[in-house]
N, C-alpha and C positions, 0 to 999 in steps of 0.2 A: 593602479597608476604607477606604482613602484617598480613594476613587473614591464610595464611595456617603455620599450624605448622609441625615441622617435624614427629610429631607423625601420622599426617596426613598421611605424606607422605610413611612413613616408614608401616603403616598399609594397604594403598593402594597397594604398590608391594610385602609386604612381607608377607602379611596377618597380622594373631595373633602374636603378638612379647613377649604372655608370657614365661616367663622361665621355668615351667613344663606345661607338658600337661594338668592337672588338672583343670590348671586355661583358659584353652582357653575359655569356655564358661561361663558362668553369674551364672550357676548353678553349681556347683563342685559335679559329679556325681561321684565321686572314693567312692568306698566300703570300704576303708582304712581313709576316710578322717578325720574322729571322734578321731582318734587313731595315727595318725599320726603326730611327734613332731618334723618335720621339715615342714609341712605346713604354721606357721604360718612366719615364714622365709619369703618363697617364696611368700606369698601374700603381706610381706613386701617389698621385693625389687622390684615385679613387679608396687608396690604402687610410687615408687621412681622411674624408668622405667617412667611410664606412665605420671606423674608431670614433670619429665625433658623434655621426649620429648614434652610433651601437651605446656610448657610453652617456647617454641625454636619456632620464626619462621624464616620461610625461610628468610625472608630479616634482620635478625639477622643472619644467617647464612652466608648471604652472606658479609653483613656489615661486619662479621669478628668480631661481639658482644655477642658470646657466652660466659656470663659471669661468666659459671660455668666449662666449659672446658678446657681441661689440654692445656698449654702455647708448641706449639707442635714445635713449632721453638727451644726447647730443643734439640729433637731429629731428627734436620736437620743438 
């Protein structure tokens, strides 16, 4: 559990967890991508995406040590 992270896991069942399609593969093949001024946005946040989940592991999860996530007993 110390080994896997949830990005791990999240990529395993759900596949690609980028936010637009563009980014799904290593090469951004969009004909638009040169010119497009909301790109760099979306490689920003799937940047933050992929560092939160890469750095969560499961047995932080389970620990109940995720110590970037919203405090959820707010909203219980």
């Amino acid at each position: 559990a110390d080994d896997i992270t949830i990005g791990d896991i999240l990529r395993t069942t759900e596949g690609n967890i980028a936010p637009v399609s563009c980014l799904e593969t290593d090469t951004n093949t969009c004909s638009r991508a040169a010119e497009c001024l909301t790109l760099p946005f979306w490689q920003g946040l799937y940047k933050v995406i992929n560092e939160y989940l890469d750095t969560t592991t499961l047995a932080d999860l389970l620990a109940n040590k995720c110590e970037n996530a919203m405090d959820m007993s707010l909203y219980i």
